[in-house]
N, C-alpha and C positions, 0 to 999 in steps of 0.2 A: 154277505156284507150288507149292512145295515143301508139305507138311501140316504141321501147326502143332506142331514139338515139343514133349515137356515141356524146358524146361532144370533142368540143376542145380537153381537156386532151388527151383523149381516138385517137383521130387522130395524136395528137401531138406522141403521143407513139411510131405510126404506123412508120412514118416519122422520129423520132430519131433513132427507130432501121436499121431500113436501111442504116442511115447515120452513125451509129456504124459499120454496117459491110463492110459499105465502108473504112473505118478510121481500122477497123481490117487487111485487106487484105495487108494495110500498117507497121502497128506494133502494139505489144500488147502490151500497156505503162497501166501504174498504172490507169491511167485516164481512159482510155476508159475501164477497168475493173471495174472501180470505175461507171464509166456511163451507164454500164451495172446491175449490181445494184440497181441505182437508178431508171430507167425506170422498171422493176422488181419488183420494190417496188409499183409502180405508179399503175402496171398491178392486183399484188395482191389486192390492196387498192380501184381499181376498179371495182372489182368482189362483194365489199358489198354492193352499191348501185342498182347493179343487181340485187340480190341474195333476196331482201326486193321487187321490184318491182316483181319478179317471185311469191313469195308467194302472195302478194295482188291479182295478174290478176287469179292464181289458187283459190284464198278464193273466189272471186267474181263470180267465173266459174261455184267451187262447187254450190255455194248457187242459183243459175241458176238451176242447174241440180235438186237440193231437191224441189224446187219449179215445177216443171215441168219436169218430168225424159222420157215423151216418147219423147218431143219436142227436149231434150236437149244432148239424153244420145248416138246419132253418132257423135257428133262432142266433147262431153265428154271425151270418149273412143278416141276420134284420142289426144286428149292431153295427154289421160296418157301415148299411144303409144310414143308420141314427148319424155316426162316425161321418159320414159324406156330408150329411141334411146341415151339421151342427160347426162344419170347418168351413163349408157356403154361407152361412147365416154368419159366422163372425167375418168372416173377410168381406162382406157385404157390408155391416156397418160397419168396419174399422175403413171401408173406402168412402162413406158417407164422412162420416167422422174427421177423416183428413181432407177428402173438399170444404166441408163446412170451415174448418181451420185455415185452408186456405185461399177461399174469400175474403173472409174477415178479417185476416192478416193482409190478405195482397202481395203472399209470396209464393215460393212455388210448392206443390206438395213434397217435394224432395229436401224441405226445411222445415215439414212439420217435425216437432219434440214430441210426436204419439200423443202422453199421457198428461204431461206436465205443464199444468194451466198456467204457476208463475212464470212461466217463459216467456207467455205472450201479451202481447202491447195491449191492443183490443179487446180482451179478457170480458170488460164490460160492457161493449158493444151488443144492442140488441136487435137492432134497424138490420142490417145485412143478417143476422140469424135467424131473424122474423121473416123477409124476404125468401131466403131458401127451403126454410122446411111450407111455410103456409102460400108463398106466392102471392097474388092478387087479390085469392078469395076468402069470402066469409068464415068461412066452415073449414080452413085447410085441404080444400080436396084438390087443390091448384097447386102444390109442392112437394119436395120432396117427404114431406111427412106423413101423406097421403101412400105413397109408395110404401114406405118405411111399413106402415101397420100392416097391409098387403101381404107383406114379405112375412113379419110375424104372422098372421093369422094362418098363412100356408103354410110358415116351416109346422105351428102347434098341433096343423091337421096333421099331416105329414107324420109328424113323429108320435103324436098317439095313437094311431093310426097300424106300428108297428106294433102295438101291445096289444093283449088280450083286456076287451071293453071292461070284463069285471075287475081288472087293478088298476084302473086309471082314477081312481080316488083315492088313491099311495101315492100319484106327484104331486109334488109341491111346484106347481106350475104358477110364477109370478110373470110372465108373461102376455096377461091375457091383455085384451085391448077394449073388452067391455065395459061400457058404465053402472050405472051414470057418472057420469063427470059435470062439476057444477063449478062456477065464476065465483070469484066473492061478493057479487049481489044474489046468490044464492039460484042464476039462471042455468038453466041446464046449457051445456056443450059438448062438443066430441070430444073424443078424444088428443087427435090433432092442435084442438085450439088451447085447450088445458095445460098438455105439456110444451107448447114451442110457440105459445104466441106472446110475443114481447119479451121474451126470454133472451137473458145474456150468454156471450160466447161460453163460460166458466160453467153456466148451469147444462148447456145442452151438452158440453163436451162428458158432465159428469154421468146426465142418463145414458148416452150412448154406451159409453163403458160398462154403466150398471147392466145395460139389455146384454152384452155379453156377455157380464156373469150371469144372467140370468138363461143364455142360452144355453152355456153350458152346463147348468143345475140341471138344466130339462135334458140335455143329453144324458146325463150322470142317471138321472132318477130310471129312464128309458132302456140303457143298456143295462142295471143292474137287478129293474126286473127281469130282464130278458132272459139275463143270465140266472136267477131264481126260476125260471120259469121250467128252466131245461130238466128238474126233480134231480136235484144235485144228493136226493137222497140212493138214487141208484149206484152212488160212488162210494168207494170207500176212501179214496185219498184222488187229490187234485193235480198232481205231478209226481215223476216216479222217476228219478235218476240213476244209475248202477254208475258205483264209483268204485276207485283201488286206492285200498289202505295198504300202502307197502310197508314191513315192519324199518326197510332201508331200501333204496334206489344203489348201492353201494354193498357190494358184498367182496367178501375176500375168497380166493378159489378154492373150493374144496368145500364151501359154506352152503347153505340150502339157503334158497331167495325163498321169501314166503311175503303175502299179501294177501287183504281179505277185499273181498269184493262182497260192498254194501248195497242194499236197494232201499232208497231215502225213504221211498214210502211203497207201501204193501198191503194184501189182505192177509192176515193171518188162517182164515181158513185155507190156502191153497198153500204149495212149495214151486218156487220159479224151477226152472230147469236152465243151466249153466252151461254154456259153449264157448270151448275156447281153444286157440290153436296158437303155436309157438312159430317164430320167425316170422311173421306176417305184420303189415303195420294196419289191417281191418280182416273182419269176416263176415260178408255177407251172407245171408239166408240162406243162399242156393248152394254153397259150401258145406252146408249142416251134417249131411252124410261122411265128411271127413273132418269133421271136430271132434272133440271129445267133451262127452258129456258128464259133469257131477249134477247130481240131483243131492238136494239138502234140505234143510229146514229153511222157513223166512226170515231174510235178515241174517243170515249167517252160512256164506258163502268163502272157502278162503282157499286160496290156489297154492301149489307148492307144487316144486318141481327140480332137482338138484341141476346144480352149474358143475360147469368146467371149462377149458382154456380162459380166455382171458376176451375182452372186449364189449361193445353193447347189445343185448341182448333183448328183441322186442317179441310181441305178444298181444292176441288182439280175441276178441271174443262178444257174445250178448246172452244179457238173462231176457229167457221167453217166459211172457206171464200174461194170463188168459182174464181179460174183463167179464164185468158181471155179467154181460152179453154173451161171453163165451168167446169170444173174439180175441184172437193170441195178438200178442205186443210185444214186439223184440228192443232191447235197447242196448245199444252196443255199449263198447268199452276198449280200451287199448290201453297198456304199459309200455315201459321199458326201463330196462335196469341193464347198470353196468360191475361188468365181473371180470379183475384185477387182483393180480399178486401184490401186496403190500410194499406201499411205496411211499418213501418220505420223502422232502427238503427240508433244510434247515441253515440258514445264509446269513450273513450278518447286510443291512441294506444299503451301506458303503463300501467296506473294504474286508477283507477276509482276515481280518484280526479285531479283536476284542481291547478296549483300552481302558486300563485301569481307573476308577475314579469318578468317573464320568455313565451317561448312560448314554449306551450303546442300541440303538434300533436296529430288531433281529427282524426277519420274517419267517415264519413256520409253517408250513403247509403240509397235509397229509392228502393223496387224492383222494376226493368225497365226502370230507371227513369235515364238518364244520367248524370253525375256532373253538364254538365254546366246547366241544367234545373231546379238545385235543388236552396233556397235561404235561406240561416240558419239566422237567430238573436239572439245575444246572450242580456239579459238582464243587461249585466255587463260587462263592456272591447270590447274586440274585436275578431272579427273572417274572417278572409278571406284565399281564397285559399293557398294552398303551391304552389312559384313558378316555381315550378319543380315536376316532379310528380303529384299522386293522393293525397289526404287526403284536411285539412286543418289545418288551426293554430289557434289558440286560446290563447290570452292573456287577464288577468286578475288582477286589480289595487290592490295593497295590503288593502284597504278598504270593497272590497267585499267579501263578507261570503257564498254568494248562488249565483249561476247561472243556469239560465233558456236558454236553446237551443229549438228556435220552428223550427219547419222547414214548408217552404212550396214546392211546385213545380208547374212549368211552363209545364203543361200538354194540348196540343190541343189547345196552343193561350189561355188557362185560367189558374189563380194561383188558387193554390188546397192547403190549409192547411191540414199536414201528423199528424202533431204531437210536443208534448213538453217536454222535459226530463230537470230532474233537477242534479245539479252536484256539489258535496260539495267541497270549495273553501280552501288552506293550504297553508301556507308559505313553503319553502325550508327548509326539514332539515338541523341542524348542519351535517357538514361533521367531519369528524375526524382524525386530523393532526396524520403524520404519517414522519418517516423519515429511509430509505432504507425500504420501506412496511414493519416499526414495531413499535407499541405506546405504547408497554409494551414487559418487557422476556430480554432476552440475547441478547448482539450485540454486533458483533468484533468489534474493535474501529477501523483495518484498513476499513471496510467494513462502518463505521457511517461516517468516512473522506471521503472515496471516495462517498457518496452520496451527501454530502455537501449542502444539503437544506433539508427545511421542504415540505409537497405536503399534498393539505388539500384533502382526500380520499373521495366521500360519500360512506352513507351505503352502502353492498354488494346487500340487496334487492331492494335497490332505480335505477329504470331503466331508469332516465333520463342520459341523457351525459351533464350535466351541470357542472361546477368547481366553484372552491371558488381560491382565489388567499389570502398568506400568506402574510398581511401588518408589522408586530410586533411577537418578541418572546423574553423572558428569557431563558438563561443553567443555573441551580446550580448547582455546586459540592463541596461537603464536603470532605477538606482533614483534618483528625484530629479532632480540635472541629472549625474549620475556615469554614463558608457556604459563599461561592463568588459568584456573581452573574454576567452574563455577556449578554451584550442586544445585539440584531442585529437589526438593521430596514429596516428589508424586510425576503424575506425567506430562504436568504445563512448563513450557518454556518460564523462566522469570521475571520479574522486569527488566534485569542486571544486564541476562541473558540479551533481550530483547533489543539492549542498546548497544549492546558489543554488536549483534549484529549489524544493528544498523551502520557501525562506524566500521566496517571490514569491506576492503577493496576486491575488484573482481580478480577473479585466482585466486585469493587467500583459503587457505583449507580451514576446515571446523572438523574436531571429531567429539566425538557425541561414546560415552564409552561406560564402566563401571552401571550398568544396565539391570536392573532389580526387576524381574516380573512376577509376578502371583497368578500359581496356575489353580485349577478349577478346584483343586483339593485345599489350595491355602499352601502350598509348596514353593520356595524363592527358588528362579531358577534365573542364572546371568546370562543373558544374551550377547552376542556378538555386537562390537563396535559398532555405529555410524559413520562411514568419511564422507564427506562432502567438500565439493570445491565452490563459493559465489563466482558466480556466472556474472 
C-alpha cells in the first residue's frame, strides 16, 4: 500500500492557516474567527479518511504476521510500538487542548465541545491563550508550549527511530518544529513565539487538531513502511481462509449432502491436504491420525458423504498448507447440515377455512426450504405471495366449494413435490348491524344522536378485518296506536330521524329494520333487526 499522501485539501489547510495568522496579527474580525472554524472543520473531517486507511495497512500487517510470525513478528512489534508512541502523543494534546479550552472558557473540562469552535463564548480571546502556552517569558520556554514541542521532537525521534535510516526520506513528516521562524518585521523567533503568541482561543484550538492529524500521518507513513519492509515479495497471497460451500444445509433422506470446501487464497504451485472427521463440532492437529485425508488440486476441495436417518448432522476438519518457508499452516473448518424426510405445512392464518371473495392470508412452509423456492397451486382461484412480508394470499370464486393447495419446491436445480392439502371453501358471514355498539337493550337517545349512523359489526369470533358497508335501512316508532316508518339511503341517521328521536320518552322502543348491506364482492345481504328501548 502506497504512504498516505497529503492531498490538496490537506495542504491547502497548511497554507490557509498561516495566512489566518498572518491576517490575526492584524485584527480579530468575525471572519477570520469564522475562517478559523472552517479550516478546523476541514482538519477534523480529514482525520476519517486516515483513520479507515490505518486500520486497513494494520488488518493487512496482522494477517502477515498469523501467516508467518517468526518472519514477521520484529517488524510486527515495531508497529505496535509506532501504534503506542502515536495513541500517547494524541491524548497528550487532546488533554492540552481541553485545558487550554477550559481556561478560557472558565468551565469545567467535562463541558468542553472537543472540536467545535462556534460553541464557545471566548473564541476570540487571546490574553489567557498567550498566558498558557508562552507564560511570562520572552521566547515561550516558560509555558505549556515549551513542553508541547519537547513532546513533538521525542515522539519524531522515537518513531523514526523504528525505521530503517535509508527510507526515512519516504515520510511526509509535517511535524517538524525547526525553523526559521520569522515575525512580521521580518525578526527571526522560535517556534513557540510564532505559533501561540497572541494567538486567539479559535486559532490555537485549530493547530492542536491539525498536530494530530499530523501525528497520525507520521504514524501511517511509519507502520506502512514497516510493513513494506517485511519483503512481502516472499508471499504469495496475505490471508488464506478454508470455507464450505454447501450445495444445501437441507437434504431429504436418502439424498447425498455434498459441499465444497474453498481456500480464498493459495499458491498454485503446491496441493493442501484435507482433513476432516464426521460427528465432531472441531478437529485439532493431534487428531490427524484419525481423520481422513483427501489430497486434491488448489482451490478445489469438495466433501461428499451419503446421509441417513433423519436430524443435524455436523463435521469438522482443516486444510494444511506449507509456507514459502516450508512451515505447515492448518486452518480449520466445521459444517453442519440437517437430514429429514419431507415435510410440509400449509394453514390458512385465521381460521381453517377459505372464504370466498375476499383474500385469505395462508402461510406455507416446507422445513428448510426458503419461500422463494417453494411453488403452491391452488386448484380453484388464486394464490400468490403477499407483497410485503412473508405468508401469502389466497383468493377463491364464490362457485368453489373445495380447494386443493399442492405444494412443490425447487430443491438442488430439481422441483420436488411435498405435498397436498385440502380446505373447505365459505361465504362471508352476515355481520350484524349495530348503532353506538348496540343491536338490542337500552340506549340513551342523547348517545343513539350522537352516533348518527348504522356500522355493520362482524362476529366477535370472526378474525378476518373484512367490513360490510350499510346501503338501506328502516326506523319505526310507535307513538300511541300510530307505527311511522322512516327510510335513510345509506347508513346516517336523518334529520327526520334525528327528531323523532329526540321527542321519544324513556321506555319507548325504536326498531331499526329492513337492513341493506354491501358485502366485499358487491353482494346485498339483509341483516337482522335493531330493537332498542330509550333509557
Amino acid at each position: 500500500m502506497a504512504g498516505f499522501k497529503e492531498t490538496p485539501r490537506q495542504k491547502m489547510i497548511g497554507v490557509m492557516y498561516l495566512v489566518l495568522l498572518a491576517l490575526l496579527a492584524l485584527n480579530v474580525s468575525k471572519e477570520v474567527i469564522d475562517a478559523f472554524a472552517l479550516i478546523n472543520e476541514s482538519v477534523v473531517q480529514s482525520s476519517k479518511p486516515l483513520s479507515q486507511n490505518l486500520q486497513e495497512v494494520y488488518k493487512n500487517f496482522e494477517a502477515n504476521y498469523q501467516f508467518n510470525q517468526a518472519k514477521v513478528k520484529p517488524f510486527w512489534e515495531k508497529a505496535q510500538v509506532a501504534r503506542k508512541l502515536s495513541l500517547e502523543m494524541v491524548k497528550y494534546i487532546e488533554k492540552m487542548r481541553n485545558e487550554l479550552i477550559s481556561v478560557t472558557e472558565e468551565i469545567n473540562t467535562d463541558s468542553v465541545f472537543e472540536t467545535n469552535i462556534t460553541k464557545y463564548k471566548k473564541k476570540d480571546n487571546n490574553t489567557v491563550p498567550t498566558q498558557f502556552f508562552l507564560g511570562s517569558s520572552v521566547d515561550g520556554s516558560q509555558g505549556k508550549a515549551r513542553e508541547l514541542k519537547e513532546k513533538i521532537q521525542n515522539f519524531q525521534k522515537n518513531l523514526v527511530g523504528l525505521i530503517d535510516s535509508k527510507v526515512t526520506d519516504k515520510m511526509n513528516f509535517s511535524l517538524s518544529t525547526e525553523g526559521p521562524y520569522h515575525n512580521a518585521d521580518g525578526m527571526e523567533e522560535t517556534w513557540e513565539m510564532h505559533f501561540f503568541y497572541n494567538t486567539i482561543l479559535a486559532a490555537d484550538i485549530t493547530l492542536l487538531n491539525k498536530l494530530i492529524l499530523d501525528v497520525r500521518m507520521a504514524e501511517f507513513d511509519v507502520v506502512n513502511l514497516l510493513h513494506k519492509s517485511i519483503g512481502q515479495g516472499d508471499f504469495k497471497f496475505d490471508k488464506i481462509e478454508a470455507k464450505i460451500l454447501p450445495k444445501s444445509e437441507f437434504v431429504f433422506a436418502g439424498e447425498e449432502y455434498s459441499a465444497q470446501v474453498i481456500v480464498a487464497a493459495f499458491d498454485t504451485s503446491q496441493s493442501p491436504e484435507v482433513y476432516f472427521m464426521n460427528g465432531v463440532d472441531s478437529l485439532p492437529a493431534k487428531m490427524i491420525e484419525s481423520a481422513s485425508l483427501i489430497r486434491v488440486k488448489p482451490n478445489d476441495v469438495t466433501l461428499r458423504f451419503p446421509t441417513s436417518g433423519e436430524g443435524l448432522r455436523k463435521y469438522a476438519g482443516f486444510v494444511r498448507i506449507k509456507s514459502a518457508v516450508n512451515v505447515a499452516n492448518d486452518y480449520h473448518f466445521r459444517g453442519e447440515y440437517m437430514v429429514a424426510n419431507p415435510s410440509f405445512s400449509i394453514s390458512p392464518t385465521n381460521m381453517n377455512v377459505l372464504y370466498t371473495g375476499v383474500d385469505n392470508p395462508v402461510s406455507i412452509a416446507v422445513s428448510g426450504i426458503i419461500k422463494e423456492s417453494l411453488i403452491p397451486i391452488i386448484s380453484c382461484g388464486t394464490i400468490k405471495p403477499k407483497p410485503q412480508g412473508s405468508g401469502w394470499i389466497v383468493n377463491v370464486p364464490p362457485d368453489c366449494k373445495e380447494a386443493l393447495i399442492s405444494i412443490s419446491a425447487q430443491v438442488n436445480g430439481q422441483r420436488k413435490q411435498v405435498g397436498v392439502q385440502k380446505f373447505r371453501v365459505k361465504m362471508l358471514p352476515d355481520p350484524k348491524a349495530t348503532i353506538s355498539n348496540k343491536n338490542k337493550g337500552v340506549i340513551n337517545r342523547n348517545i343513539m344522536i350522537a352516533a348518527g349512523m348504522l356500522v355493520a359489526k362482524m362476529p366477535d369470533d370472526f378474525e378476518f378485518a373484512y367490513s360490510f358497508s350499510i346501503k338501506s335501512f328502516t326506523m319505526i316508532i310507535q307513538r300511541g296506536f300510530n307505527v311511522t316508518n322512516y327510510k335513510s339511503g345509506n347508513a346516517n341517521l336523518t334529520e327526520e330521524m334525528i327528531q323523532q328521536i329526540k321527542r321519544t320518552n324513556k321506555g319507548q322502543k325504536i326498531v331499526i329494520e329492513d337492513i341493506i348491506a354491501i358485502d366485499p364482492l358487491g353482494s346485498e345481504r339483509l341483516l337482522s333487526p335493531i330493537v332498542l328501548n330509550i333509557e
